[in-house]
C-alpha positions in Angstrom: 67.4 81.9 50.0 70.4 79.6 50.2 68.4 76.3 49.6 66.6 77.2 46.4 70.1 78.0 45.1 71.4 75.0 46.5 69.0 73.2 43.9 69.5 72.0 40.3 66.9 74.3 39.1 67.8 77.1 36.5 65.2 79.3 37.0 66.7 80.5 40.6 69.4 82.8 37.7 66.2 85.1 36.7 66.5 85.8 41.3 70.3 87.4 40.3 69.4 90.6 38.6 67.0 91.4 41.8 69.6 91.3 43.9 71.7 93.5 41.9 69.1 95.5 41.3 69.0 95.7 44.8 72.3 97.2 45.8 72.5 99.3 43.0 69.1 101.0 43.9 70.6 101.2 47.7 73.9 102.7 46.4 71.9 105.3 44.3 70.2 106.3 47.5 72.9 106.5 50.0 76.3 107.5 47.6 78.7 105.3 49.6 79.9 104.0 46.3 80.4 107.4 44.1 80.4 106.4 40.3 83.2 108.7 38.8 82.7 110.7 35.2 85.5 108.1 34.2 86.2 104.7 33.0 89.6 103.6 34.0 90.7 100.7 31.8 94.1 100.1 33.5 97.0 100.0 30.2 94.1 101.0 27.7 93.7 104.4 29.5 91.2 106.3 31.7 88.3 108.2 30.0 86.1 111.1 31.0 82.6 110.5 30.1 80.2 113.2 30.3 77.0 111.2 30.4 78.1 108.2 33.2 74.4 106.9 33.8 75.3 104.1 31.4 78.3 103.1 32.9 76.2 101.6 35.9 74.0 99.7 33.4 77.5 98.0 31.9 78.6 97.2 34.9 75.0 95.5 36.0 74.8 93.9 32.8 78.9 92.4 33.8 78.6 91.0 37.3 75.1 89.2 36.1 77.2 87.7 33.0 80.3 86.5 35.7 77.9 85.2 37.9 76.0 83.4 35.2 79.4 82.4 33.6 81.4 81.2 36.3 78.4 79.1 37.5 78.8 77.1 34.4 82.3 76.6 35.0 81.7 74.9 38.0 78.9 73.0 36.8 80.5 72.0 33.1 83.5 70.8 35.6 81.0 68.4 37.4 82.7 70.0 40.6 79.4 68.6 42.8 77.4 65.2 41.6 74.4 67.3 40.4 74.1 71.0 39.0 74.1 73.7 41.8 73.8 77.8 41.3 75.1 78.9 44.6 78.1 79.6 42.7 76.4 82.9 41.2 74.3 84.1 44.3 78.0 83.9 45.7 79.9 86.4 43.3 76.7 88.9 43.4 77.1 89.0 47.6 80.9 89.0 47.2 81.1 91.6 44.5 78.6 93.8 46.5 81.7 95.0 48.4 83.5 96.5 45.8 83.7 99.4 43.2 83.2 97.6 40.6 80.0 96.1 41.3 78.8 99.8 41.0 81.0 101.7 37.9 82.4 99.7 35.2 86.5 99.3 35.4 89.4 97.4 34.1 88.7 95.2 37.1 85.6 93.9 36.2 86.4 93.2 32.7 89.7 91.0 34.1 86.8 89.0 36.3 85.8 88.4 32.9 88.5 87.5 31.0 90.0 85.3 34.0 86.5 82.9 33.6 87.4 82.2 29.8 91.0 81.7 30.4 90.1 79.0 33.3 87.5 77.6 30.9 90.5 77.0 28.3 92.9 75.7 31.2 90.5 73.4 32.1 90.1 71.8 29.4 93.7 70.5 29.1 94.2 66.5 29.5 97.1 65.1 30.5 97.8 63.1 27.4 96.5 65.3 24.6 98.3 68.6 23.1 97.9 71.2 25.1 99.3 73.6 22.9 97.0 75.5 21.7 94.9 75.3 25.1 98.1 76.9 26.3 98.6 80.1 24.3 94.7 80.9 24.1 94.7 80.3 28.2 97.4 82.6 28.6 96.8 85.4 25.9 93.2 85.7 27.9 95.1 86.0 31.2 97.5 88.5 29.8 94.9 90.3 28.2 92.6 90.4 32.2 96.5 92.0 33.0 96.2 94.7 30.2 92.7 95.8 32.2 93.9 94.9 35.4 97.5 96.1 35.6 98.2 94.2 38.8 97.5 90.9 37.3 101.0 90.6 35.6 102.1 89.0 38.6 100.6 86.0 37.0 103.3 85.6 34.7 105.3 83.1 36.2 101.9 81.4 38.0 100.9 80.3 34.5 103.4 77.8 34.2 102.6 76.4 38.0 98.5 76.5 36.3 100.0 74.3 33.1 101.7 72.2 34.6 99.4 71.5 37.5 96.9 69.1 34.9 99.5 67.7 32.6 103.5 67.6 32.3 106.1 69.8 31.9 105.9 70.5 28.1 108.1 72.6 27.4 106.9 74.2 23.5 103.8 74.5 25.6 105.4 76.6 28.6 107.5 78.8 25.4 103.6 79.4 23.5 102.0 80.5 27.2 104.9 82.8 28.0 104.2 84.2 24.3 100.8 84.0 24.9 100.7 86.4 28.0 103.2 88.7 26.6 101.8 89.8 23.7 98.6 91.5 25.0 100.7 93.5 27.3 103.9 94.3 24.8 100.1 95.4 22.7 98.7 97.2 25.7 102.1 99.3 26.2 102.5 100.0 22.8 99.2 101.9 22.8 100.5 103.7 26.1 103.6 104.6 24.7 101.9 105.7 21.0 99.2 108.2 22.3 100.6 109.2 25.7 104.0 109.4 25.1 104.7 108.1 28.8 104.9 104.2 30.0 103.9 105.0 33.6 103.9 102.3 36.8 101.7 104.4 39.2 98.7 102.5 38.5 98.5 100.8 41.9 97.3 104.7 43.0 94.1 104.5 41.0 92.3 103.3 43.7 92.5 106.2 46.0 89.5 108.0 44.9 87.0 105.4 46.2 88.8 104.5 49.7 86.5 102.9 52.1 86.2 103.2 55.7 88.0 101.6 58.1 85.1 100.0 59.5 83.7 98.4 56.7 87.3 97.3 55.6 87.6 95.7 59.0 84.6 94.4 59.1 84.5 92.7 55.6 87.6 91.1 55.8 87.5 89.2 58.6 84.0 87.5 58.0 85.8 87.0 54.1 88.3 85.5 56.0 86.5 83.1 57.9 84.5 82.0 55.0 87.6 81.2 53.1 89.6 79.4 56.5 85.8 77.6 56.4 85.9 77.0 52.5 89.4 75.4 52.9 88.6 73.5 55.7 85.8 71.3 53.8 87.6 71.3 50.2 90.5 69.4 52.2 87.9 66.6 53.4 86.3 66.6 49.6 89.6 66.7 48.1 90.8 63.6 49.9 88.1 61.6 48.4 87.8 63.2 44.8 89.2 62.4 41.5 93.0 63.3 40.7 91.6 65.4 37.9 89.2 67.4 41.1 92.2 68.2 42.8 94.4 69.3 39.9 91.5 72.1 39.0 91.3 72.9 42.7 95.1 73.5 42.7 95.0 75.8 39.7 92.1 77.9 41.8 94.0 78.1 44.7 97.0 79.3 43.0 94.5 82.4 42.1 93.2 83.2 45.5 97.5 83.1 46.7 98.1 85.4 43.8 94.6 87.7 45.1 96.0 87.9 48.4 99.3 88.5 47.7 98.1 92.0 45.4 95.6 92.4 48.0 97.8 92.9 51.0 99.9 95.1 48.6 97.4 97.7 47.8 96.1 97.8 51.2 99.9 98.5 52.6 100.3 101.0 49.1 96.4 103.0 49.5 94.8 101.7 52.7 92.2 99.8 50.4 90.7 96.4 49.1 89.6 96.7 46.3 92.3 94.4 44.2 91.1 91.7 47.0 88.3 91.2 44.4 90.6 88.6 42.6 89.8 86.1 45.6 86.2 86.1 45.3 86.5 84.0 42.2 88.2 81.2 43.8 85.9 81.7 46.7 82.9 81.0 44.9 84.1 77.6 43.7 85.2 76.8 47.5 82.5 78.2 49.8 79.8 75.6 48.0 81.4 72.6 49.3 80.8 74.0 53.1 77.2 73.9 52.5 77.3 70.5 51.0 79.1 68.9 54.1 76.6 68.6 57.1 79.3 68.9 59.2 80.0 72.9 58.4 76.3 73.4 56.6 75.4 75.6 60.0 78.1 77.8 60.1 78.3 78.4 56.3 74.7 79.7 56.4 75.6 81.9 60.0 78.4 83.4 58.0 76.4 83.7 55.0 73.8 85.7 56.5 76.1 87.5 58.4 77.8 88.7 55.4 74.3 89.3 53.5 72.7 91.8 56.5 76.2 93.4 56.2 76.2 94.4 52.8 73.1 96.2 53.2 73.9 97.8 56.9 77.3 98.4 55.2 75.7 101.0 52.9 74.6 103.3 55.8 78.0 103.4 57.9 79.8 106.6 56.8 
């Protein structure tokens, strides 16, 4: 499974909607992931839908796209000497774990709007105008916060993402900050307008889908290792890779920091991990490199499969 993704060619993508195919049929058997008569959009509102059937279609349709998306990030970044599609094998498996693989949520559309803003970001060179780069990066990030409430930590980060690639700019750091804002001042004036109420309890939306203790204990760890693994052999590739290589890889590890950081707070707030989502985008770009060194190849694929016969068996734990 791992090597034909390993390769440069494209067909192994028309393999992704089989596997999600896959845990959605085991889902629909087993419940462990109950899809709710609503579709919580974070600041745009929750909505009761009588008919949900369709919502797990969207939300198929949306973790095939990421994969698919974030896949050509890495490869449009020339992050590897040749093209590679582990990156989307990687997000399916990762994704598997949470909600939102199952139900459509705000969550899943900030996965979403996070891959275009880091397309934009990306594209800044240190001695062009970043301007425009700048505002367009950040008004997608601000709008992934209006979905994804708990992604306005990020307002600060941005600058640390800007000025990772090219200097301190500061018109550029002033149409960023304006950038992010305005989605959000947008997002709360829609609150405010039709409920009347601007309320912060969104970090309890989670509590209707709590998972147990076993799985949550089980899942992290192996995540854990993966990502200790991941940073383990970027470090080695970093040290012989392009100035430009490491600036990207900064901007990526600056997400997983700010994944953790929500992650751990949601878990302390609900006893859950579903927020954790947020690190599985900068894991996908990481874990590759461990199967590209020799040195780690073994243990990648151990943990891989470990983490593969888990999200099936996970299904079946109650």
């Amino acid at each position: 499974m791992i090597r034909i993704f390993l390769g440069n060619q494209i067909y192994v993508l028309l393999l992704l909607p089989l596997f999600i195919a896959g845990f959605v049929t085991i889902n629909e058997f087993t419940q462990y992931f109950e899809v709710f008569p609503e579709l919580n959009l974070g600041f745009w509102g929750s909505y009761f839908i009588e008919s949900n059937f369709w919502i797990n279609y969207l939300s198929v349709g949306l973790i095939a796209f990421n994969a698919i998306l974030a896949n050509y990030l890495f490869n449009s970044n020339d992050f590897f000497d040749r093209n590679t599609y582990i990156v989307s094998l990687l997000y399916v498996l990762f994704m598997s774990f949470f909600h939102s693989f199952y139900q459509l949520d705000g969550i899943l559309i900030s996965h979403t709007l996070l891959i275009a803003c880091l397309f934009q970001f990306f594209r800044l060179q240190n001695n062009s105008d970043g301007r425009k780069i700048a505002f367009n990066g950040s008004f997608l990030l601000g709008t992934a916060a209006t979905f994804n409430p708990p992604l306005v930590i990020f307002f600060p980060v941005i600058w640390f993402m800007i000025t990772r690639i090219r200097p301190f700019v500061l018109r550029e750091i002033v149409l960023a900050t304006i950038g992010f804002i305005l989605p959000i001042g947008y997002a709360s004036f829609f609150v405010f307008e039709y409920y009347k109420n601007l309320h912060w309890d969104w970090y309890q939306l989670s509590n209707d889908f709590l998972q147990p203790k076993t799985i949550i204990w089980t899942t992290i760890p192996i995540l854990l290792l993966i990502g200790l693994l991941s940073l383990l052999t970027l470090s080695y590739k970093t040290s012989k890779s392009s100035l430009r290589f490491k600036k990207l890889m900064a901007i990526l590890k600056l997400i997983l920091l700010v994944g953790i950081v929500i992650g751990i707070y949601e878990y302390i707030q609900d006893g859950n991990y579903e927020w954790l989502s947020l690190t599985i985008l900068p894991l996908c770009f990481f874990y590759p490199f461990a199967f590209f060194n020799k040195s780690s190849l073994l243990l990648a694929k151990l943990l891989f499969y470990a983490l593969f016969i888990f999200s099936i068996v996970k299904f079946f734990i109650k």
